[in-house]
N, C-alpha and C positions, 0 to 999 in steps of 0.2 A: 213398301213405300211407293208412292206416290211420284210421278215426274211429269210436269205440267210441261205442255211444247209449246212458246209462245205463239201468238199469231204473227203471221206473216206474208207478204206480198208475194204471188208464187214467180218463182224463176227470176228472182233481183238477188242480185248477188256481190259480194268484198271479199276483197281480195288482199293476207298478210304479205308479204314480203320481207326475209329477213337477207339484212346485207354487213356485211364483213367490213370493218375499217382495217387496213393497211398501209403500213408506212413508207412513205414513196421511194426512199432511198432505197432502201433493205428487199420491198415487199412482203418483209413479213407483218403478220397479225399484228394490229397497235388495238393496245387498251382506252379506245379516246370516245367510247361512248358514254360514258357519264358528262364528259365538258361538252361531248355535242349536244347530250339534250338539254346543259342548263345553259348553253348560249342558245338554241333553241327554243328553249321553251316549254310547257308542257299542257297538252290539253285532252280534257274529257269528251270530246265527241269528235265524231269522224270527220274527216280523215285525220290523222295526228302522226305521231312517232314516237315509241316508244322503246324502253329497253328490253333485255331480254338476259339467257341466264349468264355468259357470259359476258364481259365490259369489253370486249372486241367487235358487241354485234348492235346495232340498231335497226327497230322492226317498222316498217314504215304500213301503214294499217288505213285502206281507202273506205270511202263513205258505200255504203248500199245504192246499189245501180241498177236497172234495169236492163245496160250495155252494157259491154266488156271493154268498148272502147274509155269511156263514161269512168268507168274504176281505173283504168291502166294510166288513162291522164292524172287521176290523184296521187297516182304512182310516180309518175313524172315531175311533175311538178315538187312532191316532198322530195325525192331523189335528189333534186335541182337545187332544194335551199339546206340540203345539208349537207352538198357538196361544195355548195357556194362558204359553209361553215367550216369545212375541212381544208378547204385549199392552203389559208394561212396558215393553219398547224402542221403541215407536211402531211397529212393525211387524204389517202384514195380509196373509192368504196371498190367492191366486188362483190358475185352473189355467185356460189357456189357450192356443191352439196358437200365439199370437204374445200380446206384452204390445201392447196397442193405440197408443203413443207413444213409449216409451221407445227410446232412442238405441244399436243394436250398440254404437259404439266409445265406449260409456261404459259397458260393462262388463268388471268381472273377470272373470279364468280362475281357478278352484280351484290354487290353487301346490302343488307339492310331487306333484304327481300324474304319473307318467312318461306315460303312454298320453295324458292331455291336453294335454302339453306337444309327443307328437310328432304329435299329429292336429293341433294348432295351428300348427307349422313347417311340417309336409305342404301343407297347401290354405290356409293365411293366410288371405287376404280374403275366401273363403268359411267357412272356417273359423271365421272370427272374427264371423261372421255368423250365426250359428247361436243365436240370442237367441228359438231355437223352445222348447216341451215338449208332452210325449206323453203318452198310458199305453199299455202293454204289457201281456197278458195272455197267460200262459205255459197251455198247457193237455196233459197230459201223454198219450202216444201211447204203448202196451206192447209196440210192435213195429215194430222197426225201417222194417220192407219197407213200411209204411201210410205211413210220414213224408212221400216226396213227392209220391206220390198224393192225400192229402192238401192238402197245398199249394197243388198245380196245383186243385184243385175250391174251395177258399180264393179264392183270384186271381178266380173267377168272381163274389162275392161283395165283393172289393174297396172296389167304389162303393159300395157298401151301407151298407159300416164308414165309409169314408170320409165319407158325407153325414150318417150321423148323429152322430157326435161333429165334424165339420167348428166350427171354433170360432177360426179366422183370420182376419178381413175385413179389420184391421188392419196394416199396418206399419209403425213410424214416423211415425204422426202423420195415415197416406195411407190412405183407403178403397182397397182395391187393386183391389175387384171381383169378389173371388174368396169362393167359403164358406172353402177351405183355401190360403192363402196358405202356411200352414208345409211342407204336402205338395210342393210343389213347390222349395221351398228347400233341403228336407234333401236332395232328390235331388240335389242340383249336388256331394255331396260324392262322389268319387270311388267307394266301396264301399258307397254308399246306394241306395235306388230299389227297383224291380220286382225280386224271384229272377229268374235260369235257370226254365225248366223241366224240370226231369229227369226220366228214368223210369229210371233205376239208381242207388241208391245209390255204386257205382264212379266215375259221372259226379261227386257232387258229390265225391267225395273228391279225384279227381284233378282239379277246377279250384283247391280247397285246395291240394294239393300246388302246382301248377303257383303261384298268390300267393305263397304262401310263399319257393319259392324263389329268384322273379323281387323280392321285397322289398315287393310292395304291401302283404300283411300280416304282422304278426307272432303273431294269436291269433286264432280262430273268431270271438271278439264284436267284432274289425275288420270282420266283413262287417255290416252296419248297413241289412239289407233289412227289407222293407217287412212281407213273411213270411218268416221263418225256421225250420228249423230247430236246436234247442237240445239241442245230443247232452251237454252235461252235465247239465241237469236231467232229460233224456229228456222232452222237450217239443216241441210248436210253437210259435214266439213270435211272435203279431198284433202289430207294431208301427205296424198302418197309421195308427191316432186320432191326433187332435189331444189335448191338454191337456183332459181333460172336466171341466166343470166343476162338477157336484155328482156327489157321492156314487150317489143314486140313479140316473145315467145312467149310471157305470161300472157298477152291479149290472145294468142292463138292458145295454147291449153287452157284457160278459166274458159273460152269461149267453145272445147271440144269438153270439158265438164258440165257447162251449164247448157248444153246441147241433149247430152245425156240423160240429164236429168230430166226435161222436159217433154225427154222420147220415153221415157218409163213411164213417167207421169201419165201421159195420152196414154199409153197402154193400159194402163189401171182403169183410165176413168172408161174407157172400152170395153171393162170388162174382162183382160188379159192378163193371163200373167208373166210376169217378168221372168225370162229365160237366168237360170243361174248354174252355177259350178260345183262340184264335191268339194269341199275344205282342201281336199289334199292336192285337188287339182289348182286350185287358188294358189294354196302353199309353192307348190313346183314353180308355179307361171310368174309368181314375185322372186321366185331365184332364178330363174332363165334369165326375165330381163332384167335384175340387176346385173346377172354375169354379163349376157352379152348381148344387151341393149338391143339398140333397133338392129343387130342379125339375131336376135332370139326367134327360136322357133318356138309360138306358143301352144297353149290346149283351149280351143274354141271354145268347142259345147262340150256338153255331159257326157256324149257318146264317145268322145276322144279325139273327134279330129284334131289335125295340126296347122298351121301354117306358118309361115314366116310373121311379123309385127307389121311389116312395113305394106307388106301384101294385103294384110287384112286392113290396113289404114287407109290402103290405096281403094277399097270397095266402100269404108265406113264415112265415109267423108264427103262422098256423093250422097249416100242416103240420107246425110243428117243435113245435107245443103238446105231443105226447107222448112224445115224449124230453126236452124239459125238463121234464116231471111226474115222466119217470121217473130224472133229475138233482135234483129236490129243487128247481128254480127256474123256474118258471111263475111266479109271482109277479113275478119279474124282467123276465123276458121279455116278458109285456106292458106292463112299463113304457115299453118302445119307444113304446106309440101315444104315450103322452105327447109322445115327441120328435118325432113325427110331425103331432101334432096341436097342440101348443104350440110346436113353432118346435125345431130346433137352437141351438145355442150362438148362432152365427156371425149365425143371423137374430133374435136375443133382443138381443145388441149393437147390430144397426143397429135393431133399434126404439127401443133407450134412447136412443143418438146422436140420432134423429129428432126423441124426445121432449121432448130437451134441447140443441135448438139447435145439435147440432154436436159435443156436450161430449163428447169423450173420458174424461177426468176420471168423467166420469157413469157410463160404461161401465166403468171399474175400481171403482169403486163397485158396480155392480152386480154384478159377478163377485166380489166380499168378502162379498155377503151371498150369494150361491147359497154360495158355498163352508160358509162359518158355516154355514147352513141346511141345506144336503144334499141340497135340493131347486131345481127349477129356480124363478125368479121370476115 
C-alpha cells in the first residue's frame, strides 16, 4: 500500500499537551472533562481543545508555528480559559506523566468514542491502565525521503527527551523509583514503544500494510510509537515526554526537538548521513533514562561510548545555539539549563514529598501552581 506524506512547511511545528483535571479539595483525579468542553465549546481547527481517552484529561492542541514561542502562547492562553472554566466547579489542571495517587480503576473512559472503546476491549488490563499523559510535538519535514533518516538520528537523542520532561516518580500512591514511570507503561500497549528502524520509505509502508491486514490496526494513529512519523500533517511526531509540567518547559523541549530536526535535516541536504544507534542500544538508553533520569548515564554512538545526559546536554546545546537563532527560539532553548540546573519534573516532586513528610497531596499541589504559573517552582 501506498502512504501519501502531505506537504508541508519545513521546521513549523504544534505542539499537544494533555492535562489532568483534579479536585481541589481531595487532589485527586476529577472526571470534569466532558462539562469542560461543553461549557467550552468545540472546534475544528487550530488551536482548540479537545478530549482524550480518559474523562479526567483534556488535550489542549496549538495552531502550526514557525516559533516555539508562537505555539506555547496558544498553549497559554487555552490553558487560561479552561481554567478560568474550572475554577467554579472546584476543579485544578495539572500535567504530569502519572497523577502521583489516584487509583486506574477509578477512572472513566471518554464514552461514545469508537477508537477508545476498541483499544479498551483490545488490551483490557493494560489498557485500562493507561491513567498516563504526554506532550507531543509535531514538527513538519518537506520531503518525504528525510522522514526516516530523521528518525533513526532522533532515537540517538531519546534519553535526552526522556530525562528532561521525565515527570513520573509516582504511581498510585508508590514511589516507583523510576524519573519516567509512564515511559515504560505505555510500552506494554501492543503498538507503543521504540519505531522499526527503516531506511526505505517501502519498508514502512509494507509493515502498514502487512497490520492492517493481519487486524492489529485499523488507521496510522493506532501505531502509538515513541517517534513517529505523521504523513497527514507531513510531520515528525516526538511522543517520547512525559506530561510537562509548565509552559515554559514545553517552549524549551519542542524548541530542543525542532532544533533537532532541522540539524539532520541540513545534514541530509549536505549530502550526510545521519549518525544513528543499534536497536538494542536505543532499547538500554530508554530504560536508563526512565530509570534514572537526568543522572542516567547514556550510549552516545555506535561504538559504545558513555556519558552522563546532562553532560552530553551541557555540549549539545551550544552546537544547536545557531539553528535555533536562525528558528527564531534561542531563547527557548536555553531554557533547558533551567531543567538542568533546577531539577526535572520528576525530581521537583520528590523534593516537595521530602519536604512534606511524605505528602503526596503536597505534590499535586505543587504541580497546580507550576501549571497556573507557567513556570517551574
Amino acid at each position: 500500500m501506498g502512504i501519501d506524506f502531505a506537504p508541508s512547511i519545513r521546521s513549523r511545528l504544534g505542539i499537544e499537551w494533555e492535562i489532568a483535571c483534579v479536585d481541589r479539595r481531595s487532589g485527586e483525579l476529577a472526571p470534569a472533562a466532558p462539562d469542560l468542553l461543553a461549557k467550552l465549546g468545540t472546534a475544528d481547527t487550530f488551536p482548540h481543545v479537545t478530549n482524550e481517552l480518559l474523562t479526567n484529561t483534556v488535550e489542549i492542541v496549538s495552531a502550526p508555528h514557525h516559533r516555539a514561542r508562537d505555539a506555547v502562547a496558544d498553549l497559554t492562553r487555552l490553558a487560561e480559559q479552561v481554567s478560568t472554566i474550572a475554577e467554579p466547579m472546584g476543579v485544578d489542571l495539572i500535567s504530569a506523566g502519572t497523577h502521583p495517587f489516584s487509583q486506574w480503576f477509578q477512572q472513566g473512559v471518554t464514552p461514545n468514542k469508537p477508537r477508545y472503546d476498541t483499544l479498551i476491549d483490545r488490551t483490557r488490563w493494560w489498557g485500562r491502565q493507561m491513567m498516563i499523559w504526554g506532550v507531543h510535538v509535531h514538527v513538519a519535514v518537506e520531503d518525504r525521503r528525510k522522514v526516516l533518516p530523521i528518525i533513526d538520528g532522533l532515537l540517538t537523542y531519546l534519553p535526552h527527551f526522556q530525562a528532561l520532561s521525565a515527570s513520573s516518580p509516582f504511581w498510585a500512591g508508590e514511589n516507583t523509583g523510576y524519573a519516567s514511570n509512564r515511559a515504560l507503561m505505555f510500552q506494554q500497549l501492543p503498538t507503543a514503544g521504540l519505531p522499526p528502524q527503516f531506511t526505505e520509505w517501502s519498508q514502512y509502508e509494507r509493515m502498514v500494510a502487512d497490520l492492517m491486514h493481519t487486524g492489529v490496526i485499523e488507521e496510522l494513529n493506532e501505531l502509538r510509537w515513541d517517534i513517529r512519523p505523521s504523513p497527514r500533517w507531513g510531520t515528525i511526531e516526538a511522543r517520547t515526554f512525559d506530561g510537562i509540567s509548565t509552559v515554559q518547559e514545553i517552549g524549551a523541549i519542542a524548541a530542543l526537538t525542532q532544533c533537532l530536526i532541522e540539524h539532520f535535516s541540513r545534514e541530509l541536504d549536505a549530502g550526510r548521513e545521519v549518525p544513528t544507534l543499534q536497536p538494542w542500544f536505543v532499547r538500554e538508553n530508554k530504560w536508563r533514562a526512565a530509570r534514572y533520569g537526568m543522572e542516567a548515564i547514556i550510549i552516545q554512538n555506535a561504538a559504545g561510548d558513555e556519558r552522563l545526559v546532562t553532560e552530553d546536554l551541557g555540549e549539545l546545546l551550544p552546537f544547536l545555539l545557531p539553528i535555533a537563532e536562525s528558528l527564531g527560539c534561542a531563547a527557548e532553548l536555553s531554557d533547558l539549563h533551567m531543567i538542568v540546573t533546577g531539577g526535572a519534573s520528576y525530581q521537583r516532586q520528590l523534593r516537595v514529598a521530602a519536604a512534606h513528610g511524605g505528602s503526596l497531596k503536597a505534590v499535586v499541589s505543587s504541580l497546580v501552581r507550576e501549571l497556573r504559573d507557567g513556570r517551574p517552582g
